[in-house]
Every structure is written in C-alpha cells, then in structure tokens.
C-alpha positions as CSV (number, residue, x, y, z in Angstrom):
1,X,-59.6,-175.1,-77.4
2,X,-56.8,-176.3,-79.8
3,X,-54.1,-174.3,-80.4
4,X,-53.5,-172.9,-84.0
5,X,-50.0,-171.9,-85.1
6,X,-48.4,-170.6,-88.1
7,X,-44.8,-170.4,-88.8
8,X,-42.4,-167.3,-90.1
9,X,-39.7,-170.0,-91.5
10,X,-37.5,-166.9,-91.6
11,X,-37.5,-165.4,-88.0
12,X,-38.6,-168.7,-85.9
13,X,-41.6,-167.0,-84.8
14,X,-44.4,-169.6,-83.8
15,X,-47.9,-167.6,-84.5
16,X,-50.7,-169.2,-81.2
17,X,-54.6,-168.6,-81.3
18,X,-54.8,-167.2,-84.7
19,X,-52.0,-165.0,-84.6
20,X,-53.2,-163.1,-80.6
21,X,-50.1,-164.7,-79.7
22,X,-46.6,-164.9,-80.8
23,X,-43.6,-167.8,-79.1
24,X,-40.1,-167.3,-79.8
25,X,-37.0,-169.3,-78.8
26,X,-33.7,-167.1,-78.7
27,X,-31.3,-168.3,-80.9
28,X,-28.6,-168.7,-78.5
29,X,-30.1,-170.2,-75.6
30,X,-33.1,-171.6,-76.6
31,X,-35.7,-169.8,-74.2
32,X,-38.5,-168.7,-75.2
33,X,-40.2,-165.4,-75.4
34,X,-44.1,-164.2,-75.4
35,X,-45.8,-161.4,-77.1
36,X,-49.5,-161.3,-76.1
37,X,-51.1,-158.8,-78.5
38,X,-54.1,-156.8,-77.5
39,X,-56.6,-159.3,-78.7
40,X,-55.4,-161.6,-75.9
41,X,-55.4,-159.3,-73.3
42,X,-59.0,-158.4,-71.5
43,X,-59.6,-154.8,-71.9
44,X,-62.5,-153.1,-69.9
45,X,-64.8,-151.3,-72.3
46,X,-63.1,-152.8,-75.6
47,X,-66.4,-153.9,-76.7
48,X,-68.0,-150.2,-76.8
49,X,-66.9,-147.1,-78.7
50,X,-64.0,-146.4,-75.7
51,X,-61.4,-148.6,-77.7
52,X,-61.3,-149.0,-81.5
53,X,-59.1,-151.8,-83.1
54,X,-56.7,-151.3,-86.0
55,X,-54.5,-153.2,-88.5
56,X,-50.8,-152.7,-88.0
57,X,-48.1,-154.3,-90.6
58,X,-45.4,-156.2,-88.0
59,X,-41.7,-156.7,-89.0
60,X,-42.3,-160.2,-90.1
61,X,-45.5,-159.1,-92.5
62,X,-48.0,-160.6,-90.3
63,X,-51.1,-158.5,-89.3
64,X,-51.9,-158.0,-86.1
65,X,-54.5,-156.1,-84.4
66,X,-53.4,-153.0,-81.4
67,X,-56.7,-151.7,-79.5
68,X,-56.5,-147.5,-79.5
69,X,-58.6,-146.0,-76.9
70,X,-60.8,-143.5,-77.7
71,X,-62.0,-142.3,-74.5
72,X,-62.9,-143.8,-71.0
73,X,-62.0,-142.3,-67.4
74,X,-61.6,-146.3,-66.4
75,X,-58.1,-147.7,-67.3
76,X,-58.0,-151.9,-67.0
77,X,-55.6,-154.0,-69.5
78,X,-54.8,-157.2,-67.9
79,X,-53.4,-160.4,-69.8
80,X,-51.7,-163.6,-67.9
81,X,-49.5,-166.2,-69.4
82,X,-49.0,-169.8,-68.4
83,X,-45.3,-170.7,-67.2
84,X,-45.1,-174.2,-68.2
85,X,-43.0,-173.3,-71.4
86,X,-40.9,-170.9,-69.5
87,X,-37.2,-171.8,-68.5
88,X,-36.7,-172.6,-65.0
89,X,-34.1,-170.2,-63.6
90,X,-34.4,-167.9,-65.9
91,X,-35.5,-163.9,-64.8
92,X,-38.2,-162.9,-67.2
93,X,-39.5,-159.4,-67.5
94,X,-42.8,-158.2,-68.8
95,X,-43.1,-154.9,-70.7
96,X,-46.4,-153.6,-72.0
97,X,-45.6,-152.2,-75.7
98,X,-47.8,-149.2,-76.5
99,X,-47.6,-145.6,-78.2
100,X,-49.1,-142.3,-77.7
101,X,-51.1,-140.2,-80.4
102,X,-50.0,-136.4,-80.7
103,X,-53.3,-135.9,-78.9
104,X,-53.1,-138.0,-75.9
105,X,-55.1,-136.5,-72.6
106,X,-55.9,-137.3,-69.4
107,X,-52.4,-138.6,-68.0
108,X,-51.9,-136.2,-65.2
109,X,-51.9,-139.4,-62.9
110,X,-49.9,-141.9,-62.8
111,X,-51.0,-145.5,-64.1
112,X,-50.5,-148.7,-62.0
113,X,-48.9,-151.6,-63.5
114,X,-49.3,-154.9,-61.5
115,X,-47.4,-158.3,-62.1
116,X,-49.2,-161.1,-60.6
117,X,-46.8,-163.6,-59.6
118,X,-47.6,-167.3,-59.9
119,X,-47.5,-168.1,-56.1
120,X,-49.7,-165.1,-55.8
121,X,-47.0,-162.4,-55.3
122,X,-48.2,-158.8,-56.3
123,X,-45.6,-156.3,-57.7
124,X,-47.2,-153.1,-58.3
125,X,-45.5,-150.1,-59.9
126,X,-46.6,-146.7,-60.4
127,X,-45.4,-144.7,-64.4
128,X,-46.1,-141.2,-65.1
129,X,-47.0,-141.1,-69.4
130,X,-46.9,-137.3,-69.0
131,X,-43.2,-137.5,-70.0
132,X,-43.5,-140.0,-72.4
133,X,-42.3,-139.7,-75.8
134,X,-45.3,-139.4,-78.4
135,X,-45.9,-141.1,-82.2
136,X,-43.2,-144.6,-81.1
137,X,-43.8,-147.5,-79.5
138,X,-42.2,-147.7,-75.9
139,X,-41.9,-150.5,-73.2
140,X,-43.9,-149.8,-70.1
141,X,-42.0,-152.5,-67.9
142,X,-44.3,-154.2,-65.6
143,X,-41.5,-156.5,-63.6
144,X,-39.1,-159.2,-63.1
145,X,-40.5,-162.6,-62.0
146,X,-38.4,-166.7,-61.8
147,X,-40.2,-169.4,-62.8
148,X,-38.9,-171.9,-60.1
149,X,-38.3,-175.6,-60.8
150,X,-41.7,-177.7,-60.6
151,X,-43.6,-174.3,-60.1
152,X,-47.0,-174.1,-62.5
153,X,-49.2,-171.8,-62.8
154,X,-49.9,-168.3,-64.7
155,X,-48.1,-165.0,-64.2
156,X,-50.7,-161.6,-64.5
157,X,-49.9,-159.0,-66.0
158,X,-52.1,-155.5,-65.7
159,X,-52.3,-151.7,-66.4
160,X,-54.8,-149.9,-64.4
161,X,-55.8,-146.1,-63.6
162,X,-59.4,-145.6,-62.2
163,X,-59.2,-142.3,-60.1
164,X,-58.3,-140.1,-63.1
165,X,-59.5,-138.5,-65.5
166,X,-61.1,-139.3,-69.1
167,X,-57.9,-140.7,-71.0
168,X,-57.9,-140.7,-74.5
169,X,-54.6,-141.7,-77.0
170,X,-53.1,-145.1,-75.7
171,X,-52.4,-147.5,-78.2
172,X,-52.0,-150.9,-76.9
173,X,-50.3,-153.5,-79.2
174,X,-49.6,-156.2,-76.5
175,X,-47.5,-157.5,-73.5
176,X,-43.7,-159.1,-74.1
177,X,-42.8,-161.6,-71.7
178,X,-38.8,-162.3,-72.6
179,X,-35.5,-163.4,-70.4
180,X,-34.4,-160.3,-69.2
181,X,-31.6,-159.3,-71.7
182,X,-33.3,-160.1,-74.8
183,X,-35.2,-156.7,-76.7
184,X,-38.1,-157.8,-78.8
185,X,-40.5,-155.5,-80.3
C-alpha cells in the first residue's frame, strides 16, 4: 500500500497513512521522530462498544483520532514501527501518550508495557496508573532501544493488563518513538 503524506510547511511535520502517522526530523540533528496515533496501533475490542473514537484538534490544526475505552477487563494496545528510517547509533525511546478521565476505574493493577526489540529482545515494564495525574496527557515510557548499523527490522511496542479488573477511562492518542532527549507531544 502506497504511502500518503501531507505536509505542515510550518512545523516540518510529514503526515503518513492518512494522517495515523506523523515523521519528524529535529531541527538540529536531523533524526527523525514517530508518533503512531491510535488508529495505527491494534487495539483488542476497538471494533465493539469497549473503545469509542473521538476527534481531537492537535497543535498543528490537523485532526487526529484517540480511541477512549469504555469498558473491557482485557487490556492489549500494541503498535510496531519499522527502523529503516531510524538513525543508526541513536538511543530512541518509546512513550505511550494517553490521559485519564475523572472517572477512570479498574487500575488497582499494574499495566505491562513491553518493547519488542528488533532482534527479538523483550523489555517488559510494570506502571501503576493509580497515581497518575487525571484530565492531561502523560508519557507512559515503554523503553530505550539502538538501532545498530545494517540492523532491519520492526521494534513493538505494547500495553497489556489481562488479570484485572473491568477498566474504564484510558484515552489512548498514540505511541512516540523519538531520540531520547527530544519531548514531543
């Protein structure tokens, strides 16, 4: 499938797959950065009533779509990225980008979040939401991976809770995948 992209002349932004993608090269050393929004990602139940999808307005005036769960007691967001226009030598992190409504439930466990490396590598990590702030978006950092030189492939990226409870209140706008000191949102 061809690749479709639109251009925000004034940010640099490069729009992919009818704007469920977003590339960005830092000004200062030319790498590039990710976001995959949440229609790029695979989310379990997202075709049922579980998950609803809403408009959101982003900084650049494009409109996206974020995926707000509704209700389901089985937790699986997972998107992957090919490294090919990744930097070699670079450390990239991932960070999930979601909010929590003033009603969120059902986070007394903690989620997993697991990086899939591309020589197969897992990195799992274990977040508590109980804690976190409500009503603003917040990074949910998945890991640190290299893309070494001559290495292909795709990194994963995944949230997943499936021992819990019913969850409701996640808003999912996407994964980030940027050189580790650059802050996109």
């Amino acid at each position: 499938m061809a690749k479709r992209a639109a251009t925000d002349a004034e940010s640099g932004e490069i729009f992919l797959e009818h704007k469920r993608k977003k590339k960005r090269a830092d000004e200062k050393t030319g790498h590039y950065s990710f976001t995959v929004y949440a229609r790029s990602l695979y989310i379990s139940w997202a075709d049922c009533e579980n998950w609803t999808w809403n408009c959101l307005k982003e900084k650049s005036d494009e409109i996206i779509e974020v995926a707000k769960l509704s209700h389901v007691c089985w937790l699986d967001v997972r998107g992957n990225l090919d490294i090919s226009d990744l930097s070699t030598e670079v450390v990239y992190e991932i960070v999930y980008v979601v909010k929590l409504t003033e009603g969120a439930s059902g986070w007394e466990l903690p989620i997993q979040l697991i990086l899939a490396h591309p020589d197969g590598r897992l990195q799992v990590r274990k977040v508590s939401l109980l804690e976190k702030p409500r009503r603003q978006w917040i990074e949910l950092n998945v890991g640190n991976f290299q893309r070494k030189k001559g290495e292909l492939g795709e990194v994963g990226f995944r949230i997943c809770e499936h021992e819990g409870h019913w969850k409701r209140g996640l808003i999912i706008k996407g994964a980030v995948i940027r050189p580790k000191q650059t802050t996109i949102l």
